[in-house]
PDB file of the backbone (N, CA, C, O) and the ligand in Angstrom, with CONECT records:
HET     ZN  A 101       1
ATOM      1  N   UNK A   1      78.174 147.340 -52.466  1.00  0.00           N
ATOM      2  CA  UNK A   1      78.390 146.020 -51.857  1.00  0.00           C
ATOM      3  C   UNK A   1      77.392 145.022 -52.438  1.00  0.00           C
ATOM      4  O   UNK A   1      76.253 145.235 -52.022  1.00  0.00           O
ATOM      5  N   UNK A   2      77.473 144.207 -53.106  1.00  0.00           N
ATOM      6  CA  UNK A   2      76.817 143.013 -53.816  1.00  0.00           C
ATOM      7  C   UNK A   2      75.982 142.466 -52.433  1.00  0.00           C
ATOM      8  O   UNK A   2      76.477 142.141 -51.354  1.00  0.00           O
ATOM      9  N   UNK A   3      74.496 142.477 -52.848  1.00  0.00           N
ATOM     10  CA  UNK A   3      73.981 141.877 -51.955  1.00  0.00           C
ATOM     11  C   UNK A   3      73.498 140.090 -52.133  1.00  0.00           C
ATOM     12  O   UNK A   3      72.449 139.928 -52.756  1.00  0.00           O
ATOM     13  N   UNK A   4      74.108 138.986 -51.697  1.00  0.00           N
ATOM     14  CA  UNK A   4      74.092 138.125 -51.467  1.00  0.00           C
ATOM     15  C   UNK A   4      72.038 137.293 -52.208  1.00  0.00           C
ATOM     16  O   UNK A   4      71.473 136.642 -53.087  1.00  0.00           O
ATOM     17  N   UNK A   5      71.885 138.006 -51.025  1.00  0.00           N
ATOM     18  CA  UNK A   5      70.178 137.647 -51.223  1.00  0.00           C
ATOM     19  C   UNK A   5      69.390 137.908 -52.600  1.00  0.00           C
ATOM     20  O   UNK A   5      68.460 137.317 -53.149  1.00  0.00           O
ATOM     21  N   UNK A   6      70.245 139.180 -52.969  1.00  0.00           N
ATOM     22  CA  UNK A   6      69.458 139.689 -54.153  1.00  0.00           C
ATOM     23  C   UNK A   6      69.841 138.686 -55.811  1.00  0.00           C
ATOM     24  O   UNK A   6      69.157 138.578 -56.829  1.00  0.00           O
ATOM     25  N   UNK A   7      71.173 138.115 -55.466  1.00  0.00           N
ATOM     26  CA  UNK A   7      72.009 137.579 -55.909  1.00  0.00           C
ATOM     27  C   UNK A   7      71.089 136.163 -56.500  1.00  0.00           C
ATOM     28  O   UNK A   7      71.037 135.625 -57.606  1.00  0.00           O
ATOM     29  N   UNK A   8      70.709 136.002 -55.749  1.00  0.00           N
ATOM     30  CA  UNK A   8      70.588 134.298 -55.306  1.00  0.00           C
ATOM     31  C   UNK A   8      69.094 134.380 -56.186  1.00  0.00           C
ATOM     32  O   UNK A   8      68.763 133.576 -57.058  1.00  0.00           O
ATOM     33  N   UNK A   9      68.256 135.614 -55.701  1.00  0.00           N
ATOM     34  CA  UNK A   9      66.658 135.687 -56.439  1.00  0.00           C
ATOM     35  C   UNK A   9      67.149 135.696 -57.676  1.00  0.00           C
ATOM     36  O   UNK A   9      66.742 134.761 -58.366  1.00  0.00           O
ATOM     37  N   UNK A  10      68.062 136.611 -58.312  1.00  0.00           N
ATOM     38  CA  UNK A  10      67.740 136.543 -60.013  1.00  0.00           C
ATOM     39  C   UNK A  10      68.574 136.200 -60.197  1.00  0.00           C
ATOM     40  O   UNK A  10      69.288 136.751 -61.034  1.00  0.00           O
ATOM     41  N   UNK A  11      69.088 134.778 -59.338  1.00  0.00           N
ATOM     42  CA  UNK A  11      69.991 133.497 -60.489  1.00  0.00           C
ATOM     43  C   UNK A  11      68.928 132.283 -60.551  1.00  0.00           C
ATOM     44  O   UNK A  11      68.975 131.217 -61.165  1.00  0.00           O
ATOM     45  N   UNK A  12      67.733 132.954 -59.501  1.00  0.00           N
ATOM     46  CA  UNK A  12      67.254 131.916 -59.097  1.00  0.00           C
ATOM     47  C   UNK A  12      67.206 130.072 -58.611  1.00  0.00           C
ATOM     48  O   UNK A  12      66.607 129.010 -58.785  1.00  0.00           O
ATOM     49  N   UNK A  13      68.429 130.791 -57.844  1.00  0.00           N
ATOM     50  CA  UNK A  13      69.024 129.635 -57.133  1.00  0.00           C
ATOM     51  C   UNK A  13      68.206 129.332 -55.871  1.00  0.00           C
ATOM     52  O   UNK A  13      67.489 130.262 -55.501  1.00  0.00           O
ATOM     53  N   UNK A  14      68.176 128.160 -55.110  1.00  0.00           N
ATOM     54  CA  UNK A  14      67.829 127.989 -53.882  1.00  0.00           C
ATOM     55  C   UNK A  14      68.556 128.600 -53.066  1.00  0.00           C
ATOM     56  O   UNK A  14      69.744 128.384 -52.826  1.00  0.00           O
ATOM     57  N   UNK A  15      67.861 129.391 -52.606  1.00  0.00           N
ATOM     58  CA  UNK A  15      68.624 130.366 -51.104  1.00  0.00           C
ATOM     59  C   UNK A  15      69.708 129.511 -49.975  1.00  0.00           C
ATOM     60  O   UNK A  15      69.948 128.311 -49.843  1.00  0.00           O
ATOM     61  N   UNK A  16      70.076 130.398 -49.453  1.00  0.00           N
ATOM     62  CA  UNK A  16      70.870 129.182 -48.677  1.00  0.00           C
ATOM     63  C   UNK A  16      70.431 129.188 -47.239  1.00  0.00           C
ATOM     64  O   UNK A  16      70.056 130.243 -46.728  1.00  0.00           O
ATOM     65  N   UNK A  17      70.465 127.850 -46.435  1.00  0.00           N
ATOM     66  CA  UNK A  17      69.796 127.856 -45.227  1.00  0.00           C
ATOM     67  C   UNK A  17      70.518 128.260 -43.992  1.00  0.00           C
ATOM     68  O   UNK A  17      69.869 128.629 -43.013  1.00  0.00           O
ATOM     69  N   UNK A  18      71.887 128.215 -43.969  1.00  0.00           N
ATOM     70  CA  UNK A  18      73.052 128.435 -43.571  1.00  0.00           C
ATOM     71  C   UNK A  18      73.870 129.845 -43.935  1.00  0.00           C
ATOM     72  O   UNK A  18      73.967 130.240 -45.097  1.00  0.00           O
ATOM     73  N   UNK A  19      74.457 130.567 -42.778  1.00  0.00           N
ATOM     74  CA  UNK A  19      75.415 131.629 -43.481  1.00  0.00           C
ATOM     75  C   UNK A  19      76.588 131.018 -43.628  1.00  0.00           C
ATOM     76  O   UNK A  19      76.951 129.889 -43.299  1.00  0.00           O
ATOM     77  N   UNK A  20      77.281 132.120 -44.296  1.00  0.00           N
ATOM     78  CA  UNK A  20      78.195 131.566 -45.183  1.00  0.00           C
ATOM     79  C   UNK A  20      79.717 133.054 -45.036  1.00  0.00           C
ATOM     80  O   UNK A  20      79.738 133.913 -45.917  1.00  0.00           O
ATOM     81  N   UNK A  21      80.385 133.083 -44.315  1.00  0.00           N
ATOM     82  CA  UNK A  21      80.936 131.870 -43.027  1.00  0.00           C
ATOM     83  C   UNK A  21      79.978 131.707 -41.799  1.00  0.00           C
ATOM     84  O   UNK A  21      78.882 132.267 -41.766  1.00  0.00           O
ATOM     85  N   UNK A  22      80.486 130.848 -40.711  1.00  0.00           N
ATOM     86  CA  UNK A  22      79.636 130.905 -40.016  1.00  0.00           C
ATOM     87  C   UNK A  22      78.483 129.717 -39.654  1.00  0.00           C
ATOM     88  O   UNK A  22      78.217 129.194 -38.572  1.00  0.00           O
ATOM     89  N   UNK A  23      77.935 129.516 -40.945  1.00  0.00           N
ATOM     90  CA  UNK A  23      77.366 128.018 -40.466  1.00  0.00           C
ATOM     91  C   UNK A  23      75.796 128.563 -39.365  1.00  0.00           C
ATOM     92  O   UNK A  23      75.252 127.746 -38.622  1.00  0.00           O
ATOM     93  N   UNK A  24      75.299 130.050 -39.491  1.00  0.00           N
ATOM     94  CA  UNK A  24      73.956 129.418 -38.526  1.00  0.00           C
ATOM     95  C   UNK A  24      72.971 129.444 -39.551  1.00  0.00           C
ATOM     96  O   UNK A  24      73.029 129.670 -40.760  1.00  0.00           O
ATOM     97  N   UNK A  25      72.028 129.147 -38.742  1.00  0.00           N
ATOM     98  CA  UNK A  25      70.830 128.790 -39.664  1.00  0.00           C
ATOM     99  C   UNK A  25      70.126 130.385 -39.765  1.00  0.00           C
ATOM    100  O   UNK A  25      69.969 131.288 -38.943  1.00  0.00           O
ATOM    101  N   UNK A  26      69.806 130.221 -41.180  1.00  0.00           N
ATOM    102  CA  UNK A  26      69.093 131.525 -41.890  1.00  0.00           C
ATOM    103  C   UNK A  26      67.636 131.827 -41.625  1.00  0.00           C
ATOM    104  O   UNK A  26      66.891 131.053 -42.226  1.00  0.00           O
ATOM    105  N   UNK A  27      67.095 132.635 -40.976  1.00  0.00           N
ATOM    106  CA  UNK A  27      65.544 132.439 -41.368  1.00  0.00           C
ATOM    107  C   UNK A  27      64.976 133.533 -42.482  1.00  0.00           C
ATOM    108  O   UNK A  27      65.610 134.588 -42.508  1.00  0.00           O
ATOM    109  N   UNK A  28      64.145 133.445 -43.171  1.00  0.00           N
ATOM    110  CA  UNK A  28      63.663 134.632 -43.773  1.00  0.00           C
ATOM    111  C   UNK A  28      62.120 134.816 -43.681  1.00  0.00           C
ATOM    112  O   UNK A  28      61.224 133.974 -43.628  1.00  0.00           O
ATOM    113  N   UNK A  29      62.086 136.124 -43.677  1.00  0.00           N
ATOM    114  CA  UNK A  29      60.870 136.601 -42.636  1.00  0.00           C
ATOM    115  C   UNK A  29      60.170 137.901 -44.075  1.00  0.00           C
ATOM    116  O   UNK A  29      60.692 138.798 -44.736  1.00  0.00           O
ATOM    117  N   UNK A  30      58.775 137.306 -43.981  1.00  0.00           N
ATOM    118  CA  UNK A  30      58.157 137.902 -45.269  1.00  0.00           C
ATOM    119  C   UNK A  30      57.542 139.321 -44.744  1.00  0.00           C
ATOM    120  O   UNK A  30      57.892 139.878 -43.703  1.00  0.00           O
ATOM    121  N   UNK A  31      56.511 139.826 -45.707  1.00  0.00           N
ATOM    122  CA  UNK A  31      56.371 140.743 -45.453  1.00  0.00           C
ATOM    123  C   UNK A  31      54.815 140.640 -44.427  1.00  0.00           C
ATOM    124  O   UNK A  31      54.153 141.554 -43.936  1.00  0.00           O
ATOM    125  N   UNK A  32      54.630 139.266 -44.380  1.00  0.00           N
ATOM    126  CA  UNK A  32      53.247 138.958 -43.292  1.00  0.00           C
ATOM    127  C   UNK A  32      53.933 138.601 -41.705  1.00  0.00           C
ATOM    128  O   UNK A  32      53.318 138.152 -40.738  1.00  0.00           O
ATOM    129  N   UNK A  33      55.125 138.889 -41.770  1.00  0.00           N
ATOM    130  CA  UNK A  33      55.652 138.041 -40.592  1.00  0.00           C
ATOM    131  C   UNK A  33      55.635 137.285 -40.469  1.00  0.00           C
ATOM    132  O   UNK A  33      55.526 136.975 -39.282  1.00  0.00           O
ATOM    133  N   UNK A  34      55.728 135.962 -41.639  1.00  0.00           N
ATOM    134  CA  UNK A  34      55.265 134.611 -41.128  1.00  0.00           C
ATOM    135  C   UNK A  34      57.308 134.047 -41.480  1.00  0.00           C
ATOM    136  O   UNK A  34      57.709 134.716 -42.432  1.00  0.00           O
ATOM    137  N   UNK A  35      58.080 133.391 -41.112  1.00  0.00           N
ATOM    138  CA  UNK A  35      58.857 133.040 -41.071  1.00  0.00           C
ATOM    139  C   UNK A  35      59.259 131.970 -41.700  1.00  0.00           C
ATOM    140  O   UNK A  35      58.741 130.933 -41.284  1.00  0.00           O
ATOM    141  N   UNK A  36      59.983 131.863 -42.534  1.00  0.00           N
ATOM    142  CA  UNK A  36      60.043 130.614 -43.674  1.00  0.00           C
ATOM    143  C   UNK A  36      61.665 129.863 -43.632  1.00  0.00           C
ATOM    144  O   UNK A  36      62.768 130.403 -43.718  1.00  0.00           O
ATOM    145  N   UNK A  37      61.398 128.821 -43.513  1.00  0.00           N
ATOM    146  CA  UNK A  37      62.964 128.142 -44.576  1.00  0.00           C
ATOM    147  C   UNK A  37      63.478 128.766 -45.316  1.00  0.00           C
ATOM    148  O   UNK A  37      62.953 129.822 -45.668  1.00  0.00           O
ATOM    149  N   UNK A  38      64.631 128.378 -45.807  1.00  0.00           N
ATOM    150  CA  UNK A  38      65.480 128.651 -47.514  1.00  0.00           C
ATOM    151  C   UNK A  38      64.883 128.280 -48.284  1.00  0.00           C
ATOM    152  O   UNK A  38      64.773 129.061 -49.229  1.00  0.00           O
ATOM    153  N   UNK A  39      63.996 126.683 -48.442  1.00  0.00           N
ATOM    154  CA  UNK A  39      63.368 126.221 -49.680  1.00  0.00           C
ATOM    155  C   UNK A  39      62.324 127.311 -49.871  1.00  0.00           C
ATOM    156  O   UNK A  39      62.273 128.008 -50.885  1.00  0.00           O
ATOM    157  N   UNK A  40      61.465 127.420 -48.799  1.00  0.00           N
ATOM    158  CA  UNK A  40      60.312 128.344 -48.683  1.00  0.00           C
ATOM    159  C   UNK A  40      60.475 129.520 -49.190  1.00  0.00           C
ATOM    160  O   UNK A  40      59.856 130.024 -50.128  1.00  0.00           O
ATOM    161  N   UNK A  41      61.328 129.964 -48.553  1.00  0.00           N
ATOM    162  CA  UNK A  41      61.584 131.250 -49.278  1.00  0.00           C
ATOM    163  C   UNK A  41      62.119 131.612 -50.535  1.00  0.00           C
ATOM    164  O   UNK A  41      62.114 132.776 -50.936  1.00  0.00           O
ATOM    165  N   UNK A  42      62.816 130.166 -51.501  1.00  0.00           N
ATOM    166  CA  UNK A  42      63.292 130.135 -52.432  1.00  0.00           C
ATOM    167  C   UNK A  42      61.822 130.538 -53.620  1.00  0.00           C
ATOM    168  O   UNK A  42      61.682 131.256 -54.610  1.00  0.00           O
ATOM    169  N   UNK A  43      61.017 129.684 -52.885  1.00  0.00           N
ATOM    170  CA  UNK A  43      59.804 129.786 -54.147  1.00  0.00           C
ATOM    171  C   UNK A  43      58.929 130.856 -53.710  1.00  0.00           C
ATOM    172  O   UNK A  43      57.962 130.975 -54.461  1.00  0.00           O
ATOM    173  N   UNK A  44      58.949 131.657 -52.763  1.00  0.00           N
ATOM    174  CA  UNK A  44      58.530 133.429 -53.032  1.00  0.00           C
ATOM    175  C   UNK A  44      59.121 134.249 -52.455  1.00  0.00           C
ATOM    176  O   UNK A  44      58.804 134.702 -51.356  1.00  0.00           O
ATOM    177  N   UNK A  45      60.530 134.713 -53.431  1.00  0.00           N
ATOM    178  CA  UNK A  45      61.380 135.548 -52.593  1.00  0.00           C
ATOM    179  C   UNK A  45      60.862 136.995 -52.861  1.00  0.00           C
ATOM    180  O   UNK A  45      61.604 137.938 -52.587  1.00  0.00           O
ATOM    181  N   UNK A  46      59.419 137.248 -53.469  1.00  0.00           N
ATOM    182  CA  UNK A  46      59.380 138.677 -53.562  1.00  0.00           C
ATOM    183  C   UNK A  46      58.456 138.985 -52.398  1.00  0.00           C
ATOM    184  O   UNK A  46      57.992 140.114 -52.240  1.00  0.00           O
ATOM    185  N   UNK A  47      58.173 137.888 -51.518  1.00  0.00           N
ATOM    186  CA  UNK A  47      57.622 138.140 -50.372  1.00  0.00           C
ATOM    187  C   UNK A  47      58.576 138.635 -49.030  1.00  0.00           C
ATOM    188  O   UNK A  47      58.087 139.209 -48.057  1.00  0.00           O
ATOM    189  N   UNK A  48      59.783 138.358 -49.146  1.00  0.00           N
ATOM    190  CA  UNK A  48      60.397 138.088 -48.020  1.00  0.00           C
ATOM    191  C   UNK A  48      61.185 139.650 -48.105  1.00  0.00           C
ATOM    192  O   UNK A  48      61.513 140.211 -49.150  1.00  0.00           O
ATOM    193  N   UNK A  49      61.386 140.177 -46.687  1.00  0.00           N
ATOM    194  CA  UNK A  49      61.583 141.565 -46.592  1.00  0.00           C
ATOM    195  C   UNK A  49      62.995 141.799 -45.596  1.00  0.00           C
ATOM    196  O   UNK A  49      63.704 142.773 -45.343  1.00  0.00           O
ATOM    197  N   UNK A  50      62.986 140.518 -45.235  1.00  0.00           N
ATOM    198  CA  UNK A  50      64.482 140.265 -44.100  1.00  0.00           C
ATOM    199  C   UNK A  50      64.394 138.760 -43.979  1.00  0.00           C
ATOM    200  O   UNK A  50      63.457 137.962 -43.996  1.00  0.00           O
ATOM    201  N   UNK A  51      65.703 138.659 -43.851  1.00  0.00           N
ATOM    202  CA  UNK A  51      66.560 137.447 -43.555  1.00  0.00           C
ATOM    203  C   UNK A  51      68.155 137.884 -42.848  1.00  0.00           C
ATOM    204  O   UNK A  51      68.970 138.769 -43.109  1.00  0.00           O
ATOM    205  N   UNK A  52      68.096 136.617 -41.699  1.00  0.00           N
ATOM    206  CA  UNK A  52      68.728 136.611 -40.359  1.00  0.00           C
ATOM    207  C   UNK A  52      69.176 135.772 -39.978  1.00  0.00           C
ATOM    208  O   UNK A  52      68.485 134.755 -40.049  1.00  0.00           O
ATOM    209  N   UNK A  53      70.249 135.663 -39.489  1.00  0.00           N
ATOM    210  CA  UNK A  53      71.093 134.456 -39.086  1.00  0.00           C
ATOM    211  C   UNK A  53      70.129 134.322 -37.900  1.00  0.00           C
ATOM    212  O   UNK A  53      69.679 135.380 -37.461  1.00  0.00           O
ATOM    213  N   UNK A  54      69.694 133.021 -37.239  1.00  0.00           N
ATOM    214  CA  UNK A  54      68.999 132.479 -36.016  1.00  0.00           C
ATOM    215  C   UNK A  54      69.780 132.383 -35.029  1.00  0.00           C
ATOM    216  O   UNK A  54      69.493 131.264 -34.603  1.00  0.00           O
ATOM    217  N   UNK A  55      70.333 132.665 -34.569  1.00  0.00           N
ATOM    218  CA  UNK A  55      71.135 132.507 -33.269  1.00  0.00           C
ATOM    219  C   UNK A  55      70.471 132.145 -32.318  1.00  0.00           C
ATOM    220  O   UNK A  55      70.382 130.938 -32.094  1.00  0.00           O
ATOM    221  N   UNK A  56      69.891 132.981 -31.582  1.00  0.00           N
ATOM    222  CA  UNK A  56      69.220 131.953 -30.087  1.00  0.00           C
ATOM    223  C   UNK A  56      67.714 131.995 -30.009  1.00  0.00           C
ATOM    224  O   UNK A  56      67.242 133.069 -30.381  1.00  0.00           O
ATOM    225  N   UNK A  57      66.924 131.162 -29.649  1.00  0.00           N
ATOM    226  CA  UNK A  57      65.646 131.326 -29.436  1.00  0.00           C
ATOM    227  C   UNK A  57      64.990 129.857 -29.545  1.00  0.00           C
ATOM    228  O   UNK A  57      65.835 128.976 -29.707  1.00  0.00           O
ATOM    229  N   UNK A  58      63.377 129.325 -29.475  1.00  0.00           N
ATOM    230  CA  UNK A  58      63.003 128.417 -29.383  1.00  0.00           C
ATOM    231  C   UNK A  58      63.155 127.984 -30.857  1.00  0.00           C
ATOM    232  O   UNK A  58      63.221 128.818 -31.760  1.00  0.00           O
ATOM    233  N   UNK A  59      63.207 126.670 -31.069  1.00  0.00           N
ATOM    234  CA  UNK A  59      62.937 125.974 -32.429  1.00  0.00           C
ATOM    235  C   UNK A  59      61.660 126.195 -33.201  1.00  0.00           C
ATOM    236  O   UNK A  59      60.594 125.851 -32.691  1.00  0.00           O
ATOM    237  N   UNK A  60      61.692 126.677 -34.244  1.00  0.00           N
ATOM    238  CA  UNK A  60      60.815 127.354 -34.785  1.00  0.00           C
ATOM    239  C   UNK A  60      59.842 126.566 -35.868  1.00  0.00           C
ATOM    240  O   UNK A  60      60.651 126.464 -36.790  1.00  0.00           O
ATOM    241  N   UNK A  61      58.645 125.951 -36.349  1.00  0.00           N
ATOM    242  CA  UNK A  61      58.407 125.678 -37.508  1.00  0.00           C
ATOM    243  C   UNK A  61      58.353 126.649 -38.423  1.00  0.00           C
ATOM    244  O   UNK A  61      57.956 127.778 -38.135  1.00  0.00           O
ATOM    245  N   UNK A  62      58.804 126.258 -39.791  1.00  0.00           N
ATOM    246  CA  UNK A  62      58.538 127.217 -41.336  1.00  0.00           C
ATOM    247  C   UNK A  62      56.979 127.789 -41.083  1.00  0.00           C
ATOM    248  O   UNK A  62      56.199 127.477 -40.183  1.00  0.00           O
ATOM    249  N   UNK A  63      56.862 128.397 -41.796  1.00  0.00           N
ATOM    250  CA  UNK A  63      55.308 128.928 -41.969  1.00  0.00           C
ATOM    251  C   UNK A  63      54.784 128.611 -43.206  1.00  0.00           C
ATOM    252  O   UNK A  63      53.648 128.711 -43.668  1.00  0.00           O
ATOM    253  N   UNK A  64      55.997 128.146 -43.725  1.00  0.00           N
ATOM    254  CA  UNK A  64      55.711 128.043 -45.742  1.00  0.00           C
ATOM    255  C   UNK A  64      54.594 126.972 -45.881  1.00  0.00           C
ATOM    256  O   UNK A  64      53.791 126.877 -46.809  1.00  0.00           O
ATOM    257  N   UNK A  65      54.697 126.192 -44.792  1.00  0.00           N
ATOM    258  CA  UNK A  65      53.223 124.671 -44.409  1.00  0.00           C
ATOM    259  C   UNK A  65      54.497 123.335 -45.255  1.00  0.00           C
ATOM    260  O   UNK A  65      54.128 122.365 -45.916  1.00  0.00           O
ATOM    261  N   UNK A  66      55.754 123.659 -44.993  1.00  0.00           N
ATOM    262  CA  UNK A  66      56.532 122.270 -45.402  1.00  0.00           C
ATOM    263  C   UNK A  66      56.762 121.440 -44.232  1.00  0.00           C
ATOM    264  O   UNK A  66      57.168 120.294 -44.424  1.00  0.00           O
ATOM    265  N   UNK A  67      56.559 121.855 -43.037  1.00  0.00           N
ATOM    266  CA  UNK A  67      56.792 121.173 -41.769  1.00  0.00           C
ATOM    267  C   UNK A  67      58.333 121.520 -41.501  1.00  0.00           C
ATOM    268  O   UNK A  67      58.739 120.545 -40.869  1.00  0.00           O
ATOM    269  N   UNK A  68      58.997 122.082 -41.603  1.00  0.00           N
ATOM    270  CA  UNK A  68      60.544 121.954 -41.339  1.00  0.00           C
ATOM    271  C   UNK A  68      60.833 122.328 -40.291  1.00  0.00           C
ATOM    272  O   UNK A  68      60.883 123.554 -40.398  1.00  0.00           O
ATOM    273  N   UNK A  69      61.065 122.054 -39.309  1.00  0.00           N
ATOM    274  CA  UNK A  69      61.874 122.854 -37.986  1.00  0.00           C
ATOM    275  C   UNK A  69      63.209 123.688 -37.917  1.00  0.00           C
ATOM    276  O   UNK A  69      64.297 123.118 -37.993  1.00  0.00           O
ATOM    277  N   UNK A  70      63.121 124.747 -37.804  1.00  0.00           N
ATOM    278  CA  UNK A  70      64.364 125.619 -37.625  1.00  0.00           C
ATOM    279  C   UNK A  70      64.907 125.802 -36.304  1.00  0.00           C
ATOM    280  O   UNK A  70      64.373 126.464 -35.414  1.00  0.00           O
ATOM    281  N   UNK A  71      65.870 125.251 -36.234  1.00  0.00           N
ATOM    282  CA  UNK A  71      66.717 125.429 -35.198  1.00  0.00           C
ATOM    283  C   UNK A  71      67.749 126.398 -35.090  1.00  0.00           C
ATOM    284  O   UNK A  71      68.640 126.504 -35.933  1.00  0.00           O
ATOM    285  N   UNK A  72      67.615 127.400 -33.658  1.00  0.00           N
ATOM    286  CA  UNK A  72      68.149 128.327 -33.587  1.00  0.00           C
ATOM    287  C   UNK A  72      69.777 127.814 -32.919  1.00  0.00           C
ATOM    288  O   UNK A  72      69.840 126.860 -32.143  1.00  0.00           O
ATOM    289  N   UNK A  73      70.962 128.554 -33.327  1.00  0.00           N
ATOM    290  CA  UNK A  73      72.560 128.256 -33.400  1.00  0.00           C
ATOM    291  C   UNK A  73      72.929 127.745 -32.094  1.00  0.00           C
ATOM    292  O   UNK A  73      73.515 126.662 -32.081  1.00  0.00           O
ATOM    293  N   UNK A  74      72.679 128.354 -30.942  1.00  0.00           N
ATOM    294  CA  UNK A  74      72.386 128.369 -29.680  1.00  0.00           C
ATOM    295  C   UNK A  74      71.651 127.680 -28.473  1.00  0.00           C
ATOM    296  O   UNK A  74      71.954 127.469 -27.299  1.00  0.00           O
ATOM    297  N   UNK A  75      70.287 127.355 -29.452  1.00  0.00           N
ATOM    298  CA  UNK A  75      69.050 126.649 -28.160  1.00  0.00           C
ATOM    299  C   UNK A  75      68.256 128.006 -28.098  1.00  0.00           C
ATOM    300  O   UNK A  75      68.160 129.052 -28.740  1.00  0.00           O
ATOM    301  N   UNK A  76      67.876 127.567 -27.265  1.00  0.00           N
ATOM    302  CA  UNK A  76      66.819 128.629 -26.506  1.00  0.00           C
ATOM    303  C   UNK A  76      67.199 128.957 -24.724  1.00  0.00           C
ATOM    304  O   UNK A  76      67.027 128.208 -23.762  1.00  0.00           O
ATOM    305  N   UNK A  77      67.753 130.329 -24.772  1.00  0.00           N
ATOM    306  CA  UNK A  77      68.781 130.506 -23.975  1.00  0.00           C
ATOM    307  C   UNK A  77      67.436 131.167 -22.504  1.00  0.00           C
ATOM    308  O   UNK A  77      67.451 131.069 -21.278  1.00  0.00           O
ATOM    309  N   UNK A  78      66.604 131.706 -23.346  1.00  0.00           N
ATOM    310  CA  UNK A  78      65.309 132.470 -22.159  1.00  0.00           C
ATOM    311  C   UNK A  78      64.887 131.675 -21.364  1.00  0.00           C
ATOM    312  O   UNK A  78      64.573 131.954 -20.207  1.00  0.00           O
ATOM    313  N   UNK A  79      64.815 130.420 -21.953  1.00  0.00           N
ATOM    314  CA  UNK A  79      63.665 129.115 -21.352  1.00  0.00           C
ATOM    315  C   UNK A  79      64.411 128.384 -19.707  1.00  0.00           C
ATOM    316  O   UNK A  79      63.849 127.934 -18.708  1.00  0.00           O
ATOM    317  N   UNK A  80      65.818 128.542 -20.044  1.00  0.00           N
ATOM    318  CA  UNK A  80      66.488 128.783 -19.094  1.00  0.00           C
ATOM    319  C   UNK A  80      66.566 129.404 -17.836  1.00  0.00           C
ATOM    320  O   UNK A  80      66.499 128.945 -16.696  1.00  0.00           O
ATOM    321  N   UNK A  81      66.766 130.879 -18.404  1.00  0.00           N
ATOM    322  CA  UNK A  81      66.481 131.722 -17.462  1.00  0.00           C
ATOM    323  C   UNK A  81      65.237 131.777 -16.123  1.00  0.00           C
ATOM    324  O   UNK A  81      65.234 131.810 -14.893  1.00  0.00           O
ATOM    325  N   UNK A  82      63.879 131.757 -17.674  1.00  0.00           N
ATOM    326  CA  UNK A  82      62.466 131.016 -16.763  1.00  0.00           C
ATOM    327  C   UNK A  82      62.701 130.684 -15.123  1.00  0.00           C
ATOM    328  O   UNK A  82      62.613 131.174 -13.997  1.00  0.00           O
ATOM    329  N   UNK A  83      63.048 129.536 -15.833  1.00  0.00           N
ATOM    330  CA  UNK A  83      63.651 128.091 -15.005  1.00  0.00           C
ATOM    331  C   UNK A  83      63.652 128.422 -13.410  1.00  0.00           C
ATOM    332  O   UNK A  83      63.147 127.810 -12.469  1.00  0.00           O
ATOM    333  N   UNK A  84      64.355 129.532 -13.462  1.00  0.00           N
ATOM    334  CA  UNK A  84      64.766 130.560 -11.642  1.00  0.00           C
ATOM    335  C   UNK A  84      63.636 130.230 -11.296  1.00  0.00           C
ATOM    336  O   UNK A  84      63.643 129.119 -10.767  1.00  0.00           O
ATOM    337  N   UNK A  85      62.255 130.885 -11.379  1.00  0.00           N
ATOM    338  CA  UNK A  85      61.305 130.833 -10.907  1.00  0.00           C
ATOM    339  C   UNK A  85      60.799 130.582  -9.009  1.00  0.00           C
ATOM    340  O   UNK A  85      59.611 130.554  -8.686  1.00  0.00           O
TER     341      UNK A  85
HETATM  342 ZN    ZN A 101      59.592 125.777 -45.363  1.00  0.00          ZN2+
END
């Protein structure tokens, strides 16, 4: 099965931030745990060890230090929950 990700490093294309179908936002997650963008992760993909569609959770900043906010497909569905209290 052609892997997508691996694809993208040695065409060295910009990763994509989005899946594809589908439309959520991608995160990719290195091997420090620090959580990056597509751009971010475009310029050190031999760091990155998983990448994940974002579906639900709080809005996230990159870690790459570009400032970008990642927004999860969903919101943040827990913060909600909280809320009962
Ligand atoms: Zn970034």
């Amino acid at each position: 099965m052609p892997n997508q990700f691996e694809n993208h490093v040695a065409s060295g294309e910009t990763l994509p931030c989005v899946t594809f179908p589908g439309a959520y936002p991608i995160i990719y997650i290195t091997l420090n745990g620090a959580i990056l963008c597509a751009d971010c992760a475009s310029k050190e993909p031999k760091e990155v060890v998983k990448h994940d569609a974002y579906f639900e959770g709080p809005t996230i900043e990159c870690d790459g230090g570009c400032g970008k906010m990642i927004e999860s497909a969903y919101g943040n569905l827990e913060e909600v929950v909280k809320d009962e209290d």
